[in-house]
Each structure stands twice: as structure tokens, then as C-alpha cells.
KETORNU-130596 format. One line per field, with one value per residue: x, y, z of N, C-alpha, C in turn; residue in three letters. Coordinates in nm, 2 decimals. Layout:
BEGIN
npx = c(X;...)
npy = c(Y;...)
npz = c(Z;...)
capx = c(X;...)
capy = c(Y;...)
capz = c(Z;...)
cpx = c(X;...)
cpy = c(Y;...)
cpz = c(Z;...)
residuo = c(ALA;...)
***
This chain:
BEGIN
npx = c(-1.10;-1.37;-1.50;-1.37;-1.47;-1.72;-1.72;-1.65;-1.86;-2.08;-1.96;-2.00;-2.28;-2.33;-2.24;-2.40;-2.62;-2.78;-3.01;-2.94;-2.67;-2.60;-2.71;-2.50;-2.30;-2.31;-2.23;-2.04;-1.84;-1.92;-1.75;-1.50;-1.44;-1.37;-1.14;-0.97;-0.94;-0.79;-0.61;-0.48;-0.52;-0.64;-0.70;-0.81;-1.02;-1.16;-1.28;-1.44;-1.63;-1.72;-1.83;-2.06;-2.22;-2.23;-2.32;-2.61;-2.73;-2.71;-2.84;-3.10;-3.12;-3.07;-3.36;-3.54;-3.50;-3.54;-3.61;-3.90;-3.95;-4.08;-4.24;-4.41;-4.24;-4.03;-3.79;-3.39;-3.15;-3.13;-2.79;-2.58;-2.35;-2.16;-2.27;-2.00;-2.05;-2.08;-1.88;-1.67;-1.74;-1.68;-1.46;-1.33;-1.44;-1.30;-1.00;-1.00;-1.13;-0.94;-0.72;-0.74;-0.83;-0.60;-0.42;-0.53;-0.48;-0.25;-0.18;-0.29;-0.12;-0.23;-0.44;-0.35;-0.07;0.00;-0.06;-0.14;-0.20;-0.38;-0.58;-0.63;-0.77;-0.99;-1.12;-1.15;-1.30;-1.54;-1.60;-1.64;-1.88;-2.09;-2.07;-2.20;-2.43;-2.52;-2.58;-2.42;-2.15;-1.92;-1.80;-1.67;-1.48;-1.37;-1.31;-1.09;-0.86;-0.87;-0.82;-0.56;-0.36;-0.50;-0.38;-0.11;-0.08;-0.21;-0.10;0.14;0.10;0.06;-0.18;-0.28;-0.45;-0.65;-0.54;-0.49;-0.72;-0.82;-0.69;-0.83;-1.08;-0.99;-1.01;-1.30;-1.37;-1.29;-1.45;-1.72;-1.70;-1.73;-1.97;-2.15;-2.08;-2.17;-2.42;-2.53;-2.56;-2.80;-3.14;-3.29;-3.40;-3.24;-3.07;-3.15;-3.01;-3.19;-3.43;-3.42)
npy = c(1.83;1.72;1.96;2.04;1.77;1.81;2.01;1.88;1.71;1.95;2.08;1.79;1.82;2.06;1.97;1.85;2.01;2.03;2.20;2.15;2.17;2.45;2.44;2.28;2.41;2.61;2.46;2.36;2.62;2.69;2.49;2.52;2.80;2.80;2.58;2.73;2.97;2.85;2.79;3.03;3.17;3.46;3.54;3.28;3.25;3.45;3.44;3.17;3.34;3.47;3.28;3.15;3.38;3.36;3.16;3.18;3.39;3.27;3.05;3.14;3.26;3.00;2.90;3.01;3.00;2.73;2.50;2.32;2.00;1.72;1.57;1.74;1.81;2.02;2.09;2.13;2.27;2.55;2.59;2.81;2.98;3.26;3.59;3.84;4.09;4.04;3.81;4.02;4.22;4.02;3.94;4.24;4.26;4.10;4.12;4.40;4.35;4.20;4.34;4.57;4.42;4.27;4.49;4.55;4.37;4.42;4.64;4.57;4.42;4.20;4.06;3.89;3.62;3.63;3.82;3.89;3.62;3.52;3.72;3.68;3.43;3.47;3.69;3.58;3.32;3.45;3.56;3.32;3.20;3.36;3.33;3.08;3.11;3.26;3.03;3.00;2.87;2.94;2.98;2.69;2.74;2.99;2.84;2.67;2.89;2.96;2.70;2.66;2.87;2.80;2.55;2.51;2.71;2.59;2.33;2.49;2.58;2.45;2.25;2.00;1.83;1.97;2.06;1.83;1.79;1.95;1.89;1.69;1.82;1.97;1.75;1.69;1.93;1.97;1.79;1.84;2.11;1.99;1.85;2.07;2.24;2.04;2.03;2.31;2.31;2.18;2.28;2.53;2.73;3.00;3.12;3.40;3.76;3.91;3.79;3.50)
npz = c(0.91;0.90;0.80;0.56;0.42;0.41;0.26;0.00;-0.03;-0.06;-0.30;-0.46;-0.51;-0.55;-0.85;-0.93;-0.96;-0.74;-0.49;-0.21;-0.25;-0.11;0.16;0.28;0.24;0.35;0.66;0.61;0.59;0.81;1.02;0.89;0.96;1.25;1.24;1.03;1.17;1.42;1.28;1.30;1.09;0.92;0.69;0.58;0.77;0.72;0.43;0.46;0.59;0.40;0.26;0.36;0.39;0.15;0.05;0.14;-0.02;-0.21;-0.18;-0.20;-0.48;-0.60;-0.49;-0.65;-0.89;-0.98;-1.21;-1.31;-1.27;-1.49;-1.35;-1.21;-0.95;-0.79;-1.03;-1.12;-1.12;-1.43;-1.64;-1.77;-2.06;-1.93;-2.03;-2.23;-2.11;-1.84;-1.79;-1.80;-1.56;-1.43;-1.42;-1.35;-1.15;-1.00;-1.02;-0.94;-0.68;-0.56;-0.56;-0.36;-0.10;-0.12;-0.06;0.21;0.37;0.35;0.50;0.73;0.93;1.15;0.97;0.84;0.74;0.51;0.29;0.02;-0.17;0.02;-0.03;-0.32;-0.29;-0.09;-0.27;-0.53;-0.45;-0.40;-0.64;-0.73;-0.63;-0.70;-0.94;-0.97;-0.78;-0.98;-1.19;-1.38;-1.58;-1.60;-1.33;-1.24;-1.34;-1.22;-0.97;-1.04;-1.08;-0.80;-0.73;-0.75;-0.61;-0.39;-0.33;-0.24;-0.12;0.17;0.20;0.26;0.52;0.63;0.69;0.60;0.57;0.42;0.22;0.05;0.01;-0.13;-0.43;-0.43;-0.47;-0.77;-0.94;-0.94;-0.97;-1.25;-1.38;-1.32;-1.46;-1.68;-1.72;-1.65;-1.86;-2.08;-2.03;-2.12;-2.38;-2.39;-2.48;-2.24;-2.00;-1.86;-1.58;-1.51;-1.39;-1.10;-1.11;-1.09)
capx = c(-1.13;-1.55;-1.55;-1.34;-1.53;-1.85;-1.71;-1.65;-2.02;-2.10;-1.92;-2.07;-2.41;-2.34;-2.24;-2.54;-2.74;-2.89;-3.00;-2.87;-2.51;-2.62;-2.67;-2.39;-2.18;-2.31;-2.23;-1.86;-1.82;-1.91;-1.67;-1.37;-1.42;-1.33;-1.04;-0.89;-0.88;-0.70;-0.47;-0.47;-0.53;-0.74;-0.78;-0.89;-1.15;-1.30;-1.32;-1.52;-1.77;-1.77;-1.88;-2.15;-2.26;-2.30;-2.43;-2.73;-2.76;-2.67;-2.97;-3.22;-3.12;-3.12;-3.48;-3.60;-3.49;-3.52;-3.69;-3.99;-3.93;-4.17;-4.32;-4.45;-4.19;-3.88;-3.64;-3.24;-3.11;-3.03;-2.70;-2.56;-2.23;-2.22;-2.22;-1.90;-2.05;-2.10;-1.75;-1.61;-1.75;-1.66;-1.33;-1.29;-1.43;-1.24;-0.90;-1.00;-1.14;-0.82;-0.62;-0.82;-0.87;-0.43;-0.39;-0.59;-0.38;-0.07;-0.21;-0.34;-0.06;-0.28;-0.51;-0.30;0.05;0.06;-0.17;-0.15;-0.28;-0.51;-0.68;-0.68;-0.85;-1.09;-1.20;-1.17;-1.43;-1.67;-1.65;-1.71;-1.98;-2.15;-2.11;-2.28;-2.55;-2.61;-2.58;-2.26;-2.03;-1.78;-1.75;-1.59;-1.32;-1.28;-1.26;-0.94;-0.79;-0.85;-0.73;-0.42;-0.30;-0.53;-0.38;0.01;-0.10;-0.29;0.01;0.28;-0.01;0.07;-0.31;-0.23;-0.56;-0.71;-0.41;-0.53;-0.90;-0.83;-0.66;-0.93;-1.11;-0.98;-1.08;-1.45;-1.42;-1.34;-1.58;-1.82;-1.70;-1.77;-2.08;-2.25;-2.08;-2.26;-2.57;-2.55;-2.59;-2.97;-3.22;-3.35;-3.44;-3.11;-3.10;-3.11;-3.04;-3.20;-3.54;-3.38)
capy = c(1.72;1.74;2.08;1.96;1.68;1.86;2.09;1.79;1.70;2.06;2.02;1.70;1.89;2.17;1.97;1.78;2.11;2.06;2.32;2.08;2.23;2.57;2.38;2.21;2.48;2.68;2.40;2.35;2.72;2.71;2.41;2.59;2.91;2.72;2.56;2.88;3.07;2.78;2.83;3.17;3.22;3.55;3.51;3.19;3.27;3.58;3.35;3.15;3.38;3.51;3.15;3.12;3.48;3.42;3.07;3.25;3.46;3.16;2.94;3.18;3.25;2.86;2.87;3.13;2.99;2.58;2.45;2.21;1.85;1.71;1.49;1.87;1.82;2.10;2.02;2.14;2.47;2.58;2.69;2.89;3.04;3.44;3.69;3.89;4.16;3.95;3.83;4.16;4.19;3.88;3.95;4.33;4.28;4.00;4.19;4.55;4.36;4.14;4.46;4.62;4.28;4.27;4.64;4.59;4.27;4.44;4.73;4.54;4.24;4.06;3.97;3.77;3.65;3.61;3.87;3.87;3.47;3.52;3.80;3.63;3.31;3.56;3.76;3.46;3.18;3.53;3.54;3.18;3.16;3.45;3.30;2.98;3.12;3.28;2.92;3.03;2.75;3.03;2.96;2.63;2.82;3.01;2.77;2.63;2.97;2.96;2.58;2.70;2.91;2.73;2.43;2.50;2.77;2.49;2.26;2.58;2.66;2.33;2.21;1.89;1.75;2.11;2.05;1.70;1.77;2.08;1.80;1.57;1.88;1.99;1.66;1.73;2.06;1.95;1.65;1.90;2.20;1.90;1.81;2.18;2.23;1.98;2.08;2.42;2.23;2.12;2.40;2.51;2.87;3.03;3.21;3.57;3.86;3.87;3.71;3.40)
capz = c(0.82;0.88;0.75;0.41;0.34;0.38;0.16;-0.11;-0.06;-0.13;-0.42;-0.55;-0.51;-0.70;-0.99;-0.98;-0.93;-0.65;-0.44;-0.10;-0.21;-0.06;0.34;0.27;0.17;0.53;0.73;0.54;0.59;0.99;1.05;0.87;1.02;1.35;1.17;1.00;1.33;1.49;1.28;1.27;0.90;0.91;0.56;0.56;0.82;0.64;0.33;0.53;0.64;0.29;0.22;0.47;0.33;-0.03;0.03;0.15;-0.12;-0.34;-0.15;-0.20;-0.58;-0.65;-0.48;-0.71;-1.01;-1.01;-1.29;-1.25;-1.31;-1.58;-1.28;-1.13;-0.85;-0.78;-1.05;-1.05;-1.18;-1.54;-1.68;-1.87;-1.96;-1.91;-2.15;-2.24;-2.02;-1.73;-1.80;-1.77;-1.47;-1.28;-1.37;-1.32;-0.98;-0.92;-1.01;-0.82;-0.50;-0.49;-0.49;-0.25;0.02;-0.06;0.04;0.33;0.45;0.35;0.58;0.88;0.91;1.19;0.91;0.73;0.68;0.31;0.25;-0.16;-0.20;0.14;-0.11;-0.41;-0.24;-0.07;-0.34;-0.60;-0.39;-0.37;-0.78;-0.79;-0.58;-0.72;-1.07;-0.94;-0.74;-1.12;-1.30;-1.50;-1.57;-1.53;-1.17;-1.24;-1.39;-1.08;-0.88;-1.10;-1.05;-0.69;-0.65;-0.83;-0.52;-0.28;-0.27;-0.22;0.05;0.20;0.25;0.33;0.60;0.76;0.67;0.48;0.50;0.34;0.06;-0.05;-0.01;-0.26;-0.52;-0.47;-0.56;-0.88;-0.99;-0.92;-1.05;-1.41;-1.41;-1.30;-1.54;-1.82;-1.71;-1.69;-2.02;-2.17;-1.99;-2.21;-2.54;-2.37;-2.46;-2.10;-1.94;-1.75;-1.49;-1.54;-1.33;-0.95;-1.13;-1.15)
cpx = c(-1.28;-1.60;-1.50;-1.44;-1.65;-1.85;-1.68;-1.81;-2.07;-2.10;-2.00;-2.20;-2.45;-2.29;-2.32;-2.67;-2.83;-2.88;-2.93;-2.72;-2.51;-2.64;-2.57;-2.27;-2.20;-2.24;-2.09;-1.81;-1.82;-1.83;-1.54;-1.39;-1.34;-1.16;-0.92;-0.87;-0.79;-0.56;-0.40;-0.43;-0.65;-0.82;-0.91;-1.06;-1.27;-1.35;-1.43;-1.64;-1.83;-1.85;-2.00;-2.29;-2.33;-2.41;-2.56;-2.83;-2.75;-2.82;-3.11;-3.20;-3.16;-3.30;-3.58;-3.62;-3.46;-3.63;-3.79;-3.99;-4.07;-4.32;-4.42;-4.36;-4.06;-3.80;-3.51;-3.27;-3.01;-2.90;-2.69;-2.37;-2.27;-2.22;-2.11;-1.91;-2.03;-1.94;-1.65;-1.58;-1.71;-1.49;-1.22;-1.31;-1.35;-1.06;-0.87;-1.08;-1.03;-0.66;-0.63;-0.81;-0.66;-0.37;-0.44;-0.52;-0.32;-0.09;-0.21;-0.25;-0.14;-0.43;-0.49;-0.17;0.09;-0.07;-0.23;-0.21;-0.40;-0.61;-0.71;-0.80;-1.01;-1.21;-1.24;-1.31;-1.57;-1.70;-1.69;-1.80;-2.08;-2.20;-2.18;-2.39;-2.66;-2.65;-2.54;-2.17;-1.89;-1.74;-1.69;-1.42;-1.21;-1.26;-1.15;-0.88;-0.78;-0.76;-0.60;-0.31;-0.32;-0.46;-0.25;-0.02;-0.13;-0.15;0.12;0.20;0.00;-0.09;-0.34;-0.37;-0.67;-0.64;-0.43;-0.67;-0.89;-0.77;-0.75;-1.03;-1.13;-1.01;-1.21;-1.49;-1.43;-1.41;-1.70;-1.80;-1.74;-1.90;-2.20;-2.22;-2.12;-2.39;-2.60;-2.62;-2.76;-3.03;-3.28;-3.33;-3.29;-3.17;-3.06;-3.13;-3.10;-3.37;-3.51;-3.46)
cpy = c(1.71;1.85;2.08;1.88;1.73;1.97;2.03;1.75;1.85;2.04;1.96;1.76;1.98;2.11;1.87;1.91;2.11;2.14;2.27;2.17;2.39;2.57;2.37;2.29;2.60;2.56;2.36;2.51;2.73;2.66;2.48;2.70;2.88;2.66;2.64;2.92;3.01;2.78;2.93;3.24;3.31;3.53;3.42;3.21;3.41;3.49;3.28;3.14;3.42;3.41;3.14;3.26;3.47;3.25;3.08;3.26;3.38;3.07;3.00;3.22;3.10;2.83;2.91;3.08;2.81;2.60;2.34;2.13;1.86;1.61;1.62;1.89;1.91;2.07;2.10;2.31;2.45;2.60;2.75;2.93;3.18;3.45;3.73;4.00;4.13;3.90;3.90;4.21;4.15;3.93;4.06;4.34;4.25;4.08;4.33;4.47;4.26;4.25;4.51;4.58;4.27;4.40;4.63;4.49;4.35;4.52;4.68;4.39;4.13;4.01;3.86;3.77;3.60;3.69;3.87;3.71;3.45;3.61;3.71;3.51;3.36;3.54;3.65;3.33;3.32;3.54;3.40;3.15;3.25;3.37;3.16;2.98;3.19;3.15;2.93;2.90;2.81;3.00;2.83;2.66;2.85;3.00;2.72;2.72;2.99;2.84;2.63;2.75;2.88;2.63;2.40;2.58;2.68;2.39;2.34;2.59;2.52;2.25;2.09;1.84;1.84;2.07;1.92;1.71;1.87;2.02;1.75;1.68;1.95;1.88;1.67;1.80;2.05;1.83;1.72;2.03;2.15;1.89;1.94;2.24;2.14;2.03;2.21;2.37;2.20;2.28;2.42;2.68;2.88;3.11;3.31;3.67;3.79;3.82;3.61;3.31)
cpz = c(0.79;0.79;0.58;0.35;0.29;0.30;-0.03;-0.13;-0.12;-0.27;-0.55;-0.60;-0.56;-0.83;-1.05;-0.98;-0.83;-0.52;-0.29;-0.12;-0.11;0.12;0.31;0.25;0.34;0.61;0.69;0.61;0.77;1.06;1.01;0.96;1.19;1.31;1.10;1.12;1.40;1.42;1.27;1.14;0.87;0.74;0.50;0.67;0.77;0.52;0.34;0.56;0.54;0.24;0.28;0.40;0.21;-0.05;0.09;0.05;-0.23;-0.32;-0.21;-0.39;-0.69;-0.65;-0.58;-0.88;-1.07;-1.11;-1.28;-1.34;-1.40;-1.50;-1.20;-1.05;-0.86;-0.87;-1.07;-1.15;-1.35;-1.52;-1.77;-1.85;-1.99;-2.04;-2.14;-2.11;-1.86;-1.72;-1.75;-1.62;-1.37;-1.27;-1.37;-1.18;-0.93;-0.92;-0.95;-0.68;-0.46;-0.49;-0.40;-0.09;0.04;-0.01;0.18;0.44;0.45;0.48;0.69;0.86;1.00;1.09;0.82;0.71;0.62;0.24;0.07;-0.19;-0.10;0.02;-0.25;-0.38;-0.20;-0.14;-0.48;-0.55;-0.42;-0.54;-0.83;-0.73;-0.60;-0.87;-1.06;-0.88;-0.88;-1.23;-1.37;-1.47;-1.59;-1.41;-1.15;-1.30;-1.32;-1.02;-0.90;-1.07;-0.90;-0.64;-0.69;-0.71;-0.37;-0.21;-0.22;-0.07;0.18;0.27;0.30;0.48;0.74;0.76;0.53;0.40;0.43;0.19;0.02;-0.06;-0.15;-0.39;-0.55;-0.53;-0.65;-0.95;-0.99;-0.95;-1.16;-1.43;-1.36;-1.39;-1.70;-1.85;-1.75;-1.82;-2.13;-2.13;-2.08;-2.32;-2.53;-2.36;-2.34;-2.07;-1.85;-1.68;-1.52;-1.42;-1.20;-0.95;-1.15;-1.12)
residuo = c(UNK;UNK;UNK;UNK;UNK;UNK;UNK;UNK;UNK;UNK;UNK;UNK;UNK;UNK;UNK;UNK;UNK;UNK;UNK;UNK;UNK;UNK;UNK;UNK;UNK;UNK;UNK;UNK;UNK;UNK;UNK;UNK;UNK;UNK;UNK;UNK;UNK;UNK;UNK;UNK;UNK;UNK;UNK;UNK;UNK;UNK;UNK;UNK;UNK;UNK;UNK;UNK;UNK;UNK;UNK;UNK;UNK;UNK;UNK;UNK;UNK;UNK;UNK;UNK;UNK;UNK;UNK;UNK;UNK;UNK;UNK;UNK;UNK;UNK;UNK;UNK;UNK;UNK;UNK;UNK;UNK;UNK;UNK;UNK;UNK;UNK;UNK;UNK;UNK;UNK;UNK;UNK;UNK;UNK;UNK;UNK;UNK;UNK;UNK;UNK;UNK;UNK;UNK;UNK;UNK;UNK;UNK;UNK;UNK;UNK;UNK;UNK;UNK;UNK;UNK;UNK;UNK;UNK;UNK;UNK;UNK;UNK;UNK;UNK;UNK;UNK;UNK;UNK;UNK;UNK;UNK;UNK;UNK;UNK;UNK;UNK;UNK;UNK;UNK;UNK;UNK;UNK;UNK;UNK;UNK;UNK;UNK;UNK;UNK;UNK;UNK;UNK;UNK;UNK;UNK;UNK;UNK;UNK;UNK;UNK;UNK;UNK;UNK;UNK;UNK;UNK;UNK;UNK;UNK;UNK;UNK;UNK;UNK;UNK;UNK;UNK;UNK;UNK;UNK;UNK;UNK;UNK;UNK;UNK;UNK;UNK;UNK;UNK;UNK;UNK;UNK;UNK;UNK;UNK;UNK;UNK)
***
């Protein structure tokens, strides 16, 4: 339940832009990992770590690339949405490393038993957390494609209060997929590349 909510603050935080979602998204990620294992959802605990991982790589991109408020002080992070190439990308990876991540369940069954939606969820949170540590409003996308199989898994999984937190957040997702899609329309520097 700690590790949910603090994954709905997360959330909120990234669709305000502020770099806070990047703790908040470790500290959601440390609490689940504990939680997944208990219930012995290999998936869900690689997920997890993948989470803890990119929100790293996410924290130190956000730092890199905030814009300064007009007062001098830190202010939040462009967007943008991708290019076509970028695009391509997100979602060639995302379809050859969720072949790959479901071959490798299918292969090793104590990593997972439902290895095909355990991979998709995987490899899916790692393309939407990749596309957010770039300030693509793609990655609310992919979070909709993730809640999509997240959230029934979630309740078959016996993890009720995972499967209403993941409702309450597809609501947050498109009130936050609206919001950085209006933020586009505002002329403002994006983040580009690993100068961001």
C-alpha cells in the first residue's frame, strides 16, 4: 500500500515536472520490490529494479536539463513530443525487448508465471520511463499501454490494492498526458539527447 501510493505521488510529480518524481519513483520502486517478491512475482520485482535503475538515469537527466525559473531559481523540465525517429525507436525497442524479456520467462519459468504480460509490463515501464526522463509526452502513452495489462494482472495476481491504485492511475495519467500536451503549444527549449 506505501509503495503504491508513493508511486501515485511519483506520478503527481512528474506531471507537474518536478524533478521530486525521480526520489519518489526510487523509494516507490524499493517498497514494491519487497512486495513483488512476497508474492513471488519475479517480474514484478525485476520491473522494480528496472524502476529504481532508470529513475537514476531519469534524476540525473531531469538535473541536467531544468529550465531556470524567471525568479533565477531551478525551474521544471521542458517537453516535447518525439520525433518520428525517436518514435521508431521507443517502439522497436519496446517490441524486440518484450520478445526477448518473454523468451527468457518462457525459458526460466521461476521468473515468472505469466511470462508474456510480466514482459510486456517490464519492458513497457522501461520505454516509459526512458521517454520521460527525455521529456516526451510519449511516455504517457506508455504508460496507458502498460495500465492496459497492468491492471487486470494486478487483480488476477491477488494484489487488489496494486489493481485500484493502477485505475486511480490511469486517471492521472490522462490529466497529466493533457497537461504536457498543452505544455507543447508553450515555446520552451526541449530536451535533447544526453545534453539535456
Amino acid at each position: 500500500m506505501v509503495g503504491n501510493s508513493m508511486g501515485l505521488v511519483a506520478l503527481v510529480l512528474g506531471w507537474r515536472r518536478s524533478i521530486l518524481t525521480w526520489p519518489a519513483q526510487l523509494l516507490s520502486g524499493a517498497i514494491l520490490v519487497a512486495a513483488y517478491a512476497s508474492a513471488h512475482l519475479s517480474g514484478g520485482v525485476g520491473k522494480q529494479l528496472l524502476v529504481i535503475g532508470v529513475a537514476l538515469w531519469g534524476w540525473r537527466m531531469w538535473q541536467r536539463g531544468r529550465q531556470e525559473a524567471p525568479d533565477g531559481s531551478a525551474g521544471t523540465i521542458a517537453v516535447r513530443f518525439a520525433t518520428w525517429p525517436e518514435r521508431r525507436l521507443l517502439l522497436g525497442g519496446t517490441a524486440l525487448g518484450t520478445l526477448a524479456v518473454g523468451a527468457l520467462f518462457s525459458a526460466v519459468p521461476d521468473l515468472s508465471w505469466n511470462p508474456w504480460p510480466d514482459a510486456y509490463i517490464f519492458v513497457g515501464t522501461l520505454a516509459a520511463m526512458v521517454a520521460q526522463a527525455r521529456g516526451l509526452v510519449e511516455f504517457w502513452f506508455a504508460w496507458l499501454l502498460v495500465d492496459l495489462v497492468g491492471v487486470p494482472l494486478a487483480f488476477s495476481s491477488g494484489l487488489a490494492f496494486s489493481g485500484l491504485v493502477y485505475v486511480v492511475y490511469l486517471g492521472l495519467v490522462l490529466w497529466g498526458l493533457r497537461d504536457w500536451w498543452l505544455r507543447t503549444r508553450v515555446a520552451a527549449p526541449a530536451l535533447e539527447g544526453a545534453a539535456a
